[in-house]
Structures are given as structure tokens and as C-alpha cells.
C-alpha positions as CSV (number, residue, x, y, z in Angstrom):
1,X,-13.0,0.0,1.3
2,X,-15.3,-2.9,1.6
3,X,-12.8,-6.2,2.2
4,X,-14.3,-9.7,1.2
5,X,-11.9,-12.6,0.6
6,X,-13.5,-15.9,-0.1
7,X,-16.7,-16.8,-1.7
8,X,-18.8,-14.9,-4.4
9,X,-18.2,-11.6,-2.5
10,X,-15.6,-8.8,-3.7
11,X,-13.7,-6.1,-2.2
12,X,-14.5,-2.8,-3.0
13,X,-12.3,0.0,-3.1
14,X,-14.0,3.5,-3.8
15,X,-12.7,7.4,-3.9
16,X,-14.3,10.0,-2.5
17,X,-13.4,13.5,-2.7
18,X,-16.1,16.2,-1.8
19,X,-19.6,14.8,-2.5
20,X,-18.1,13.1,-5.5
21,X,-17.7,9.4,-4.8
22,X,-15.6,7.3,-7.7
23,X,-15.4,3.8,-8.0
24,X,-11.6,2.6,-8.5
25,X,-11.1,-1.4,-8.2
26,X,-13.7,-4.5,-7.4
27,X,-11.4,-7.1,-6.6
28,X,-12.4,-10.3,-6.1
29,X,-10.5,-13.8,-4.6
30,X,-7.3,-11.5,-3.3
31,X,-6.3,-12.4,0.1
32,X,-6.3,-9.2,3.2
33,X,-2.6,-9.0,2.7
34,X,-3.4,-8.6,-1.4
35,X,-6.2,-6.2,-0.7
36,X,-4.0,-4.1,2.0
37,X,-1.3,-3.6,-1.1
38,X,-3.9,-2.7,-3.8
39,X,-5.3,0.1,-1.3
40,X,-2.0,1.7,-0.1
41,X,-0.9,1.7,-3.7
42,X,-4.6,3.5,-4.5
43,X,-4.3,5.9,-1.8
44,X,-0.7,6.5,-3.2
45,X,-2.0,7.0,-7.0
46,X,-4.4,9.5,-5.6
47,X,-2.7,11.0,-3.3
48,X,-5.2,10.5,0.0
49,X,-5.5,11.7,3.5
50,X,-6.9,9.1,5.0
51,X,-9.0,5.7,3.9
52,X,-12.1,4.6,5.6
53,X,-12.2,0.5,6.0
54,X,-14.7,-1.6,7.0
55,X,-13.2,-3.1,10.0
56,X,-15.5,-5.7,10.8
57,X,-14.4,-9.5,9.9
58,X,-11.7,-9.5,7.5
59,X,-11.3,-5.5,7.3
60,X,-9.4,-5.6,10.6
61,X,-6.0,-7.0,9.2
62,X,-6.3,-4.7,6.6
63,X,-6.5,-1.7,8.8
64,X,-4.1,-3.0,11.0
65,X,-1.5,-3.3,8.1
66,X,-2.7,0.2,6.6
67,X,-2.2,2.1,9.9
């Protein structure tokens, strides 16, 4: 997961499983809080072991929130 917030960027959410990497969502203009929702409900879906967040600027509430 790649989290952007404001601006032109967008968060993106992918799936990997093996060497087979999926994209799922591109969400753009959702707050941390939105994006932390949309990735536990992914993980969920898909039934993930673990997610791998950019934690750098806005990524940090979102892995705070995930953990």
C-alpha cells in the first residue's frame, strides 16, 4: 500500500501472492482513516497474512491503525 491523501496523488493498494502481483484499488482524495478501512477490508476479502505499507509521511497513521 502506497498512502497519498491530498493533491493529484492516489493511494495504491496492490496484492501480491507468490511472484504474482495484482492491482486491487487506486483511491484517490480518501483521508488515512478512509484508506486504513479500505485496506483492512481488502486484506479481509482476500484473506492476507500480512500488508506491507509505506510508512513514510502519511503511511504511518495507517500502519499504526492497521497493527
Amino acid at each position: 500500500m502506497d498512502v497519498a491523501w491530498r493533491g493529484s496523488d492516489s493511494s495504491a493498494l496492490y496484492l501480491r501472492s507468490g511472484l504474482v502481483i495484482r492491482k486491487l484499488d487506486i483511491i484517490h482524495g480518501m483521508d488515512p482513516m478512509g484508506v486504513t478501512g479500505a485496506t483492512i477490508a481488502r486484506m479481509n476479502e482476500h484473506d492476507a497474512d500480512c500488508a506491507n505499507i509505506d510508512v513514510i509521511g502519511i503511511g504511518a497513521g495507517v500502519v499504526s491503525r492497521v497493527r
